[in-house]
C-alpha positions as CSV (number, residue, x, y, z in Angstrom):
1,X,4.1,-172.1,-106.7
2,X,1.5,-174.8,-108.1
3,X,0.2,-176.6,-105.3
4,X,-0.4,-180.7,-106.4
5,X,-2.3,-183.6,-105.6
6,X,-0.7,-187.0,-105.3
7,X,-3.3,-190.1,-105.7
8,X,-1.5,-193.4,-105.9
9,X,-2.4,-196.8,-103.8
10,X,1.2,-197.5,-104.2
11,X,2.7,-196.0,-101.3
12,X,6.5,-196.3,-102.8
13,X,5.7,-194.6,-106.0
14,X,3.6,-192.1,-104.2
15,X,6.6,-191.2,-101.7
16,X,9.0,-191.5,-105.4
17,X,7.2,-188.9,-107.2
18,X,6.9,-186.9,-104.2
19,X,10.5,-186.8,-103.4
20,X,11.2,-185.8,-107.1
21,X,8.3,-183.1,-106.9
22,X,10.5,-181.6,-103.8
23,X,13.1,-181.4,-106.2
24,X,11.2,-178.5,-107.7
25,X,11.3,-174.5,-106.9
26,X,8.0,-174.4,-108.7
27,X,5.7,-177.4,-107.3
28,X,4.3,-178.2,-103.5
29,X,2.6,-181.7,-102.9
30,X,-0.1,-180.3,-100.6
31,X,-2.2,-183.1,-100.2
32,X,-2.0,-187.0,-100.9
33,X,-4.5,-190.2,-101.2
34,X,-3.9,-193.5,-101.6
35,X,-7.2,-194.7,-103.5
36,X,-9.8,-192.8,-105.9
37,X,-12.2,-193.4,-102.9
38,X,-10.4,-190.9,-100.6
39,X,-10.1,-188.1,-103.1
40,X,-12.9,-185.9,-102.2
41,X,-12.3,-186.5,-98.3
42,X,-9.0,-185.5,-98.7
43,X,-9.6,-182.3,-100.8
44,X,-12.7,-181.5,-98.1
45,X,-10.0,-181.4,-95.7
46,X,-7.8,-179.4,-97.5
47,X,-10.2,-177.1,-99.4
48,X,-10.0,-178.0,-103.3
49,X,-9.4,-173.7,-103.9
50,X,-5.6,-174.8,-102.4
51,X,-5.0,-177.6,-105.1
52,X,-4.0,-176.3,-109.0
53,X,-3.5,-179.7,-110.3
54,X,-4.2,-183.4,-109.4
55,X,-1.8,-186.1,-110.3
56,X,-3.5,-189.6,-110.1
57,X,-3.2,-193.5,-110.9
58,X,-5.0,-194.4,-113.4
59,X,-5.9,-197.6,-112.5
60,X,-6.6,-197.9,-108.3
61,X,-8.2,-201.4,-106.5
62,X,-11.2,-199.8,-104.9
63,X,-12.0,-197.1,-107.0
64,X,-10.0,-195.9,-110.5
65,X,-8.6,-192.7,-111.3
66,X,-11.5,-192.0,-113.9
67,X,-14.1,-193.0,-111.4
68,X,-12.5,-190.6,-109.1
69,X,-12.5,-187.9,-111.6
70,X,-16.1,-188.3,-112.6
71,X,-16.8,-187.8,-109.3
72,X,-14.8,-184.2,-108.8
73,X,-16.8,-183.6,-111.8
74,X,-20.2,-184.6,-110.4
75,X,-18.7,-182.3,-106.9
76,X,-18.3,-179.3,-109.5
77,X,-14.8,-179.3,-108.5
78,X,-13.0,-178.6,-111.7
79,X,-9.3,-179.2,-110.9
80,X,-7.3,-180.6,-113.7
81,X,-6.4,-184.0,-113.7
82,X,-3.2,-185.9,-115.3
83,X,-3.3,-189.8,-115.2
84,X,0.0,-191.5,-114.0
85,X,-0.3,-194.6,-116.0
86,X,1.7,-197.6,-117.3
87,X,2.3,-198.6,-121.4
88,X,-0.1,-201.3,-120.5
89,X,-3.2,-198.9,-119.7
90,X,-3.6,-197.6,-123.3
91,X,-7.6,-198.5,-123.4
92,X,-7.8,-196.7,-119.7
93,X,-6.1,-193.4,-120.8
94,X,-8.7,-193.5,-123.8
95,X,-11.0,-193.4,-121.0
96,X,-9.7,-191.1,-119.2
97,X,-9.1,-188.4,-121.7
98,X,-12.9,-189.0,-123.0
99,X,-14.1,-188.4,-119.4
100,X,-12.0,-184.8,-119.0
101,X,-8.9,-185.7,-117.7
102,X,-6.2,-182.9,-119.2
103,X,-3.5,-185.4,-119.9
104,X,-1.5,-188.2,-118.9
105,X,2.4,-189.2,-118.6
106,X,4.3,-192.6,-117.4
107,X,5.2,-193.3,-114.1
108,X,8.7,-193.2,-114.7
109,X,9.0,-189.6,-116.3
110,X,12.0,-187.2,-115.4
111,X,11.7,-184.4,-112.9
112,X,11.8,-182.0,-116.2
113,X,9.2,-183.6,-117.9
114,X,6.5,-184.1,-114.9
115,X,7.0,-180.7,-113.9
116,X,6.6,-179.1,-117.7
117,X,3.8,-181.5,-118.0
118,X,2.4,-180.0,-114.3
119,X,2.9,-176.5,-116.1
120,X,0.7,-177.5,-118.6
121,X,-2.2,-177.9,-117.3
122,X,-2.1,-175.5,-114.8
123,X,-1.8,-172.8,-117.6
124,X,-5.3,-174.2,-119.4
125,X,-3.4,-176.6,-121.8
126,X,-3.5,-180.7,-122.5
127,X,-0.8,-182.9,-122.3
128,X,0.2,-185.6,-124.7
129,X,3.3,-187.7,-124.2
130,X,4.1,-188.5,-127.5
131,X,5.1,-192.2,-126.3
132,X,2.0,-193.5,-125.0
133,X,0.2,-191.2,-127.4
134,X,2.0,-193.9,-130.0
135,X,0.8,-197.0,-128.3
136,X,-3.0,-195.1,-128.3
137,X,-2.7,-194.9,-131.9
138,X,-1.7,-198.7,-133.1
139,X,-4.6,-199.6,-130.5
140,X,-6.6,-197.1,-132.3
141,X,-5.5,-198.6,-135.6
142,X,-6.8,-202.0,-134.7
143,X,-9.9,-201.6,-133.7
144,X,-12.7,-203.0,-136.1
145,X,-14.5,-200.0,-138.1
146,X,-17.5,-201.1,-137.0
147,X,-17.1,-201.2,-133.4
148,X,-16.3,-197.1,-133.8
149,X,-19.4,-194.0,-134.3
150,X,-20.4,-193.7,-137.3
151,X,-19.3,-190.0,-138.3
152,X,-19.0,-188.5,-141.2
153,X,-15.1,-187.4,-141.5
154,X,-14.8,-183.4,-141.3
155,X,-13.1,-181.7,-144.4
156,X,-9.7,-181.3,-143.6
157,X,-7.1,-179.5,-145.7
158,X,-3.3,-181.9,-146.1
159,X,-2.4,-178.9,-144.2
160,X,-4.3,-179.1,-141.2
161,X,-3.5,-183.2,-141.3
162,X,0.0,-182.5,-141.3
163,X,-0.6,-180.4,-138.3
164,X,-2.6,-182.9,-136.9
165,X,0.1,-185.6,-137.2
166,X,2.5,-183.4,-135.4
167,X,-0.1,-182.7,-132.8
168,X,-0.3,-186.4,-132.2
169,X,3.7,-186.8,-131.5
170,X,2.7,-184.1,-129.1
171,X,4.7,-181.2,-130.5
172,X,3.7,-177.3,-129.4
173,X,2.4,-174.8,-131.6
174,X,6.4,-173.4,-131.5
175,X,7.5,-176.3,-132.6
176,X,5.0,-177.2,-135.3
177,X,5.4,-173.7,-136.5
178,X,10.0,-174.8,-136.9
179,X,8.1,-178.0,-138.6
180,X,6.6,-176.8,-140.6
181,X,8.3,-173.2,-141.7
182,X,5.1,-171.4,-140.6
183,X,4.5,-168.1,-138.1
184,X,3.2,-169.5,-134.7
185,X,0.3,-167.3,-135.3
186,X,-0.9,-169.5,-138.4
187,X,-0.4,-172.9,-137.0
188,X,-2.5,-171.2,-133.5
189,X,-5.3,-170.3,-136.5
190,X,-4.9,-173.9,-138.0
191,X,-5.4,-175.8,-134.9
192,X,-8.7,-173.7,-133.9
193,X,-9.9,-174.5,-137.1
194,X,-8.8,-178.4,-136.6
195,X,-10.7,-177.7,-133.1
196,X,-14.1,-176.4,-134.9
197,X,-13.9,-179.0,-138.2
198,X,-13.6,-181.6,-135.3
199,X,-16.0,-180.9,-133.1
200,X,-13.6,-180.8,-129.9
201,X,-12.6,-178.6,-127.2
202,X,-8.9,-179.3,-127.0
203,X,-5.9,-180.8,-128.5
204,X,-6.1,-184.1,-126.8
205,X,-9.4,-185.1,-128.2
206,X,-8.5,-183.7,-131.8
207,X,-6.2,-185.9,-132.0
208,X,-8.3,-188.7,-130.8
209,X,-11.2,-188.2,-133.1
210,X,-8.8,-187.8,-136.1
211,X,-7.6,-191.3,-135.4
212,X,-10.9,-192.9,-134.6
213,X,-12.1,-191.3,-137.8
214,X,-9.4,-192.2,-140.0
215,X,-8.2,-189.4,-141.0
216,X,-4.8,-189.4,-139.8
């Protein structure tokens, strides 16, 4: 069983996603908050050892979902975050993923997806939904060169770009390996050499960089 937190200041969807989440053989909504602001209270009063994974609002009234989870960082409470989040939020989930969160999904997901996507990070993994990942990218696109670092772009093989491309329509090593007529072993080796070449700890921000750096 994966015990979840639920952080929304809208009661209804809070109370929506909760009564999908009981749905579920594998997920328990153990504690709930309706504002960043409340979030370490809450888990206090808990105990933060009983919560696997965090779901939150990405954008709150009093205090946002990346505030909040700069302050579970500042706490040293390292419980893995998704951001709930809307197609208009694109520039927050940027944010959010630059500040640690572990992934994000839509408000409006399927019980299948939100649970895989609960899964997922629970297990050590990111999660990119390929349809806001989409929206990140044209955003991405559009931005002025001048307004990003100034990096020098790593040395990347058409290989490791390809896999990159997949990675950012958030396919799994499995299915990059069908993609691509590769052993999931090799495209594992690729995308810890994508990782290293990148400078990055996971997925999620490999695929950021690559964008922000032009070279997907």
């Amino acid at each position: 069983m994966i015990n979840v937190m639920l952080v929304d200041d809208q009661t209804l969807v809070r109370e929506g996603i909760k009564s999908l989440l009981s749905l579920s053989e594998e997920i328990e909504v153990v504690a709930e908050a309706n504002d960043g602001d409340q979030v370490l209270n809450v888990l206090h009063h808990v105990g933060h050892q009983c919560v696997d994974v965090i779901l939150m609002d990405i954008s709150m009234p009093i205090q946002t979902g990346i505030d909040a989870m700069q302050g579970l960082q500042a706490a040293n409470i390292l419980i893995p975050v998704i951001m709930l989040t809307t197609f208009d939020d694109q520039q927050l989930v940027l944010q959010a993923i630059q500040s640690g969160a572990k992934g994000y999904l839509l408000k409006d997901v399927s019980l299948e997806t939100l649970v895989e996507g609960i899964k997922t990070v629970h297990q050590g993994n990111t999660l990119i939904q390929p349809a806001i990942t989409q929206r990140i990218i044209q955003g991405l696109k559009k931005r002025p060169r001048q307004d990003l670092e100034q990096q020098e772009s790593p040395e990347l093989t058409e290989k490791e770009k390809e896999v990159l491309r997949l990675m950012a329509s958030g396919y799994s090593n499995k299915e990059i390996s069908s993609a691509m007529f590769k052993s999931e072993g090799t495209v594992k080796n690729q995308v810890s050499a994508i990782l290293s070449k990148l400078e990055v700890r996971d997925r999620t921000r490999a695929v950021l960089k690559a964008i922000e750096l032009g070279v997907i």
